[in-house]
N, C-alpha and C positions, 0 to 999 in steps of 0.2 A: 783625283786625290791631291795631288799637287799643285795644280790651281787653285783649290777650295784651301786649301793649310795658306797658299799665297793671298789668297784674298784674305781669311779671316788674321793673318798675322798683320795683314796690313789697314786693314778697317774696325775688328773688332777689339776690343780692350782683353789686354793678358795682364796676369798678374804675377806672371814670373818670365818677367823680360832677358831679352836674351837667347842662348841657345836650349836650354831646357824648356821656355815655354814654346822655340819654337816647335822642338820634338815632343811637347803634350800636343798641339796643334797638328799634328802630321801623326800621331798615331791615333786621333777621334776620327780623323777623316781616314787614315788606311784603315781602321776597325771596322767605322762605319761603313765604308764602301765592299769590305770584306763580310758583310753581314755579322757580325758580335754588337758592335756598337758598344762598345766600353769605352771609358775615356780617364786620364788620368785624374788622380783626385786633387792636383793642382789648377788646374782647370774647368772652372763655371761654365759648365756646359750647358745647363738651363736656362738658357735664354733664349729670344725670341729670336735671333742670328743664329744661334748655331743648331737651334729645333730645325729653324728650315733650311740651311748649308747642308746637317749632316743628314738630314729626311732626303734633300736629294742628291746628295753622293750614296744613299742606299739605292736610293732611285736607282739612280745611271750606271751604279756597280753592280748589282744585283740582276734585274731583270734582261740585257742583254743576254747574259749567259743561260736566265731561263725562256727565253722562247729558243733560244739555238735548242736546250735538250727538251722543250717538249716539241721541237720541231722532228728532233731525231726520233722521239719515240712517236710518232705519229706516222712515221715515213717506216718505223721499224713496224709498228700494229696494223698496217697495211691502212690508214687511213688515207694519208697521201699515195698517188700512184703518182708513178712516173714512168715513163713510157722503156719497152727494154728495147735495148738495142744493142748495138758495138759498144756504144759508152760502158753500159753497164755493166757487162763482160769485164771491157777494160779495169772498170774501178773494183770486181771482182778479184780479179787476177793483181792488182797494184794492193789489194788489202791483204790476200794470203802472201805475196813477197815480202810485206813488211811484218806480217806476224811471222813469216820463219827469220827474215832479220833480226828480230827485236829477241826470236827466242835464241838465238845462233848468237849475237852479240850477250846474252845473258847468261850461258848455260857451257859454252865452247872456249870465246874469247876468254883466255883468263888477265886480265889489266894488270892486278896488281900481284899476280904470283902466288897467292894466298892458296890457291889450288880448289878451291873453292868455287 
């Protein structure tokens, strides 16, 4: 996202120079790369520069994250095997510590006194 706000602030024409157009320019690319894709309405986003900048800051933001989760649901529908062993155990036993952490830090710790 911020190479692509640096590229286009620096090759493509803005129409409100400055710090405001730079911040139109850095929220078309964090939207776009966050899947909304909305862009300020100071900014001519229809062009043929920012059609294909912000096409692939969806590109590059987007689809990482989805093979990671349908890698998970794949490995969870038992399509992927993976072999069991000690590891597996291990990562067993490292996942229920961190859910009784997460619940113990949530539910026990009181941080801010609220008693809550």
């Amino acid at each position: 996202m911020v190479r692509g706000t640096a590229i286009a602030a620096a090759t493509a024409s803005v129409a409100n120079p400055g710090v405001h157009g730079f911040s139109e320019i850095l929220y078309a690319f964090s939207s776009a790369g966050n899947n909304n894709g909305s862009a300020f309405a100071g900014l001519a986003a229809n062009t043929p520069f920012y059609n294909t900048a912000l096409g692939l800051a969806m590109l590059f933001g987007v689809v990482p994250y989805l093979v990671v989760q349908l890698t998970v649901l794949l490995v969870a529908g038992g399509a992927l095997h993976w072999p069991v062993g000690w590891w597996t155990y291990l990562q067993m036993l490292a996942f229920g510590f961190s859910s009784v952490a997460i619940w113990f830090i949530d539910h026990v710790v009181d941080a801010d006194g609220s008693g809550t």
